[in-house]
C-alpha positions as CSV (number, residue, x, y, z in Angstrom):
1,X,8.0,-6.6,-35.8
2,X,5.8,-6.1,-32.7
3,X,5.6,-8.1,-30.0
4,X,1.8,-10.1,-30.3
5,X,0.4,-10.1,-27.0
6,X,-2.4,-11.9,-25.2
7,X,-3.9,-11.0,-22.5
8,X,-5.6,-13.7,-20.1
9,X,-7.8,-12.1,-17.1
10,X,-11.3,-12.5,-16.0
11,X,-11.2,-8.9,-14.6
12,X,-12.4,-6.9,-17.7
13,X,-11.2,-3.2,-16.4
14,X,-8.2,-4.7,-15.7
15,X,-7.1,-6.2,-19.3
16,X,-8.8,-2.9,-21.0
17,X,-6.4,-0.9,-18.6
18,X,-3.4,-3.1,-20.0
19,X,-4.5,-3.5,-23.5
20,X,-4.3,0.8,-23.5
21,X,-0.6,0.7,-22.1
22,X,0.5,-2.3,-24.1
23,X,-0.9,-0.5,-27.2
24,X,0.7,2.5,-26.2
25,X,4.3,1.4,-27.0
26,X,5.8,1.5,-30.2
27,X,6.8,-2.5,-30.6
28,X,3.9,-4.1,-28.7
29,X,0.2,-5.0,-30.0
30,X,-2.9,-6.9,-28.0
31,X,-3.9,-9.4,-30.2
32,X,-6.4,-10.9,-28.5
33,X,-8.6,-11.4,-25.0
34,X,-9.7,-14.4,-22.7
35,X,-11.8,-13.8,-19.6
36,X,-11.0,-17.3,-18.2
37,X,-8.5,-20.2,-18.8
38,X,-10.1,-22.4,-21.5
39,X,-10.6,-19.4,-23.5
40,X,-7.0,-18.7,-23.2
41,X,-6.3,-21.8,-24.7
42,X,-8.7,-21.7,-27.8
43,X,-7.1,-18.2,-28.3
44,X,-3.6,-18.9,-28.2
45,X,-4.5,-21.9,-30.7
46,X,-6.4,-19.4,-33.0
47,X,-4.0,-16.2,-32.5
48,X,-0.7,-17.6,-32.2
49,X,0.8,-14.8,-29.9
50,X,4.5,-14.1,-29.4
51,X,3.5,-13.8,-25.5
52,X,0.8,-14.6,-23.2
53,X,0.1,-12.3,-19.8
54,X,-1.7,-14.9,-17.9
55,X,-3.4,-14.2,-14.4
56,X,-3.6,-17.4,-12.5
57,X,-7.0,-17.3,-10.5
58,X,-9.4,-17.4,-13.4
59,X,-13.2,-19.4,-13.7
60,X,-13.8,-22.5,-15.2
61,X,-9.7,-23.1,-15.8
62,X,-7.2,-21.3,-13.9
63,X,-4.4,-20.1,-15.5
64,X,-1.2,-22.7,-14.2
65,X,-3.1,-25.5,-15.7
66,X,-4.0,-23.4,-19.1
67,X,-0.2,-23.0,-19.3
68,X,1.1,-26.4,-19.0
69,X,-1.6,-27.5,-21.6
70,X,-0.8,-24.2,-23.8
71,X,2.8,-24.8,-23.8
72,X,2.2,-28.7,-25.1
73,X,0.9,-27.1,-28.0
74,X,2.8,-24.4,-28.7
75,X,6.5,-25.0,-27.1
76,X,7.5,-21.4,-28.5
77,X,4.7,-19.6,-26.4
78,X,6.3,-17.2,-23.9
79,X,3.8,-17.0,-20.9
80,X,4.1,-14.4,-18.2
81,X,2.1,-14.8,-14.6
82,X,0.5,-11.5,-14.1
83,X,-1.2,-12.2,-10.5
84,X,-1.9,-11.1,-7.0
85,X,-0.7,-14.1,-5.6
86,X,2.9,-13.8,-4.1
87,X,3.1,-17.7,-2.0
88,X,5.6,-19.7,-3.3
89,X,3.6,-22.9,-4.1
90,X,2.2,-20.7,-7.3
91,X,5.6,-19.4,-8.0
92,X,7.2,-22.8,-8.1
93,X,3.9,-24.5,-9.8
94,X,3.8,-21.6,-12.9
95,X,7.2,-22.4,-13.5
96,X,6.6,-26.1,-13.9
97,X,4.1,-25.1,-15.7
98,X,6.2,-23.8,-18.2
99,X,5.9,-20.1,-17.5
100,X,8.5,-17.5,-18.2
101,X,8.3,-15.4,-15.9
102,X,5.9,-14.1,-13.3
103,X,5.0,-11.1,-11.6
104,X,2.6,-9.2,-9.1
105,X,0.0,-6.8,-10.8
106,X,1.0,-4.6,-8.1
107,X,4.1,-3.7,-9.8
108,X,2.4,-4.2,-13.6
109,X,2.5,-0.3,-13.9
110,X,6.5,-0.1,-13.6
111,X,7.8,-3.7,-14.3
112,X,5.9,-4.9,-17.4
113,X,7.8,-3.6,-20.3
114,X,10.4,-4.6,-19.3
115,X,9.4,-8.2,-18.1
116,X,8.0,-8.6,-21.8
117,X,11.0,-7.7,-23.7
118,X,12.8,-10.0,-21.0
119,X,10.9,-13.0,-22.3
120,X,10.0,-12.6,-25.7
121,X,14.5,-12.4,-26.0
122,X,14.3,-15.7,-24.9
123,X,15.2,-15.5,-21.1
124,X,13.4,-15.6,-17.7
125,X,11.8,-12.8,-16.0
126,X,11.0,-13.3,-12.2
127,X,9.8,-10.0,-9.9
128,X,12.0,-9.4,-6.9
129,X,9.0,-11.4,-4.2
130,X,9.3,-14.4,-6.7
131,X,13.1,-14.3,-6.7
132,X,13.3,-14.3,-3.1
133,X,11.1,-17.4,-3.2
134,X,13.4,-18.6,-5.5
135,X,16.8,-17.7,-3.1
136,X,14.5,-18.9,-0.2
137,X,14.2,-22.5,-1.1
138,X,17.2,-22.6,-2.5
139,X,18.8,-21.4,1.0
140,X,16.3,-24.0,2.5
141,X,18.1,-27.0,0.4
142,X,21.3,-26.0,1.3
143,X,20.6,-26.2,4.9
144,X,18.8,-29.5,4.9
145,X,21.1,-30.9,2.6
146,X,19.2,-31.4,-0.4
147,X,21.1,-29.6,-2.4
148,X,23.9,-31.6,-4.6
149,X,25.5,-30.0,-6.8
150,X,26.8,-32.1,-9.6
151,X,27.8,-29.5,-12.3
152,X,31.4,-30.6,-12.4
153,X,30.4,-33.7,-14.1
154,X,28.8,-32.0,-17.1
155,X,30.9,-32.1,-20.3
156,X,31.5,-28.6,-21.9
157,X,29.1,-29.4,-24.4
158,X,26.5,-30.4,-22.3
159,X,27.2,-27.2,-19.7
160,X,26.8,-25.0,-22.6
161,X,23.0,-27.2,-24.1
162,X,22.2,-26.7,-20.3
163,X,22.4,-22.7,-20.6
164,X,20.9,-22.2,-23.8
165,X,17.9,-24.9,-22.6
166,X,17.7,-22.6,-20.0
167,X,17.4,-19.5,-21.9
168,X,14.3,-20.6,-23.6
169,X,15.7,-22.3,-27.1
170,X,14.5,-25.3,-28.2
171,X,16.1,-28.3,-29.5
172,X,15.7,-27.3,-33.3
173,X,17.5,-23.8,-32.1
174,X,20.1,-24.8,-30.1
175,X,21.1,-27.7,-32.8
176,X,21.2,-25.5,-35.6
177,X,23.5,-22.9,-33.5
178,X,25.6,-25.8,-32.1
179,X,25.6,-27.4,-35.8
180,X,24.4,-30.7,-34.3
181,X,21.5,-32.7,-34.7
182,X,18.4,-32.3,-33.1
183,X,18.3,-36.0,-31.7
184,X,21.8,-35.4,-30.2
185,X,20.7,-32.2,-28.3
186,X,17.8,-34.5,-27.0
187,X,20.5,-37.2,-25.8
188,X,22.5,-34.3,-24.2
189,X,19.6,-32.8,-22.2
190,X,18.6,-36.0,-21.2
191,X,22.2,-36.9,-19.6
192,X,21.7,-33.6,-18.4
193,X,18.9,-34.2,-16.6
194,X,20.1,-37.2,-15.0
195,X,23.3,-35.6,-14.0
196,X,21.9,-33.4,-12.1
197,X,18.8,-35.4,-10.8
198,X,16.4,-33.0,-12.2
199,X,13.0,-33.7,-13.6
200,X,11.3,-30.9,-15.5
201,X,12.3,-27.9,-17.7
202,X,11.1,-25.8,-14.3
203,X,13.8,-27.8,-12.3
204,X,16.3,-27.2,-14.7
205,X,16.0,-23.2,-15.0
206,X,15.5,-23.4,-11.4
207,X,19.1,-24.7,-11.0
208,X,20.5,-22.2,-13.9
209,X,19.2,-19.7,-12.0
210,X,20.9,-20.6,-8.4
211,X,24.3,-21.3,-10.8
212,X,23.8,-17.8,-12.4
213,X,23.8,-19.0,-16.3
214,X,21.5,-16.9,-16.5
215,X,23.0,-13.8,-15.2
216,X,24.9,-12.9,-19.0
């Protein structure tokens, strides 16, 4: 099966230069175009892509706030930030968003196939600038003491919900591999959650990240 992609950009050279190398590979296919951020959204509605390559500076809508309402929709959506932008208020506000991963068009021509296959398996893909923003703040919390570390009072069970929320799986998934119900994976995330006084999926891959559960 190929990977579905749409591509989200208001610069039209641009997306016809990806659509051509995303077409080019074997197990990829551009399903669909949006020249701006509402358009994005009616298109991932209509298209129901595997994955998303959104830019974030885009007319009418820009593309952080056509991610968080994308991904209320459609919750298996992977979205990857394909911008310019390398500050860390847009790294830290496309992951809240509910991105999986983001990256710098600079690198687009070397880094891309492999950041899609990275997402569409399920895990996070962050470009070496974002994941020194990433290492940056952490460092930062450390320092100022912000950073509390409560992972040895997670049960096994909920260390191991934690990981796989983390990955990317929802609650259906991760019940049906754990052979529990759906409502207790809910109840374990949100103990979870309290734990570790976190308040968004972002937060929580965030802190996988800095505890390497995501490293495997």
């Amino acid at each position: 099966m190929k990977i579905r992609i749409l591509l989200a950009d208001d610069h039209t050279i641009l997306r016809a230069g990806l659509k051509m190398m995303l077409n080019a590979q074997p197990d990829m296919e551009v399903v669909g175009e949006a020249q701006d951020g509402r358009q994005a959204i009616q298109e991932a509605q209509r298209l129901q892509p595997d994955v998303i390559l959104m830019d974030i500076t885009m007319p009418d809508l820009n593309g952080i706030e056509a991610t968080r309402q994308i991904k209320r929709q459609q919750t298996d959506v992977k979205i990857l930030m394909l911008t310019m932008h390398e500050h860390d208020e847009y790294v830290f506000q496309a992951l809240r968003a509910g991105a999986s991963g983001y990256m710098l068009k600079e690198a687009a021509d070397t880094e891309l196939i492999t950041a899609l296959h990275v997402i569409k398996s399920g895990q996070f893909y962050l470009s070496p600038t974002a994941q020194s923003v990433v290492v940056g703040d952490y460092l930062q919390r450390v320092r100022t003491g912000e950073e509390r570390d409560s992972y040895s009072t997670l049960t096994e069970r909920e260390r191991e919900i934690l990981k796989l929320v983390a990955e990317g799986h929802t609650n259906n998934q991760i019940a049906e591999r754990l052979i529990i119900s759906p409502k207790t994976v809910d109840t374990h995330r949100t103990h979870i959650m309290d734990k570790l006084n976190l308040h968004s999926r972002a937060e929580l891959v965030k802190y996988a990240m800095r505890r390497g559960l995501l490293e495997d």
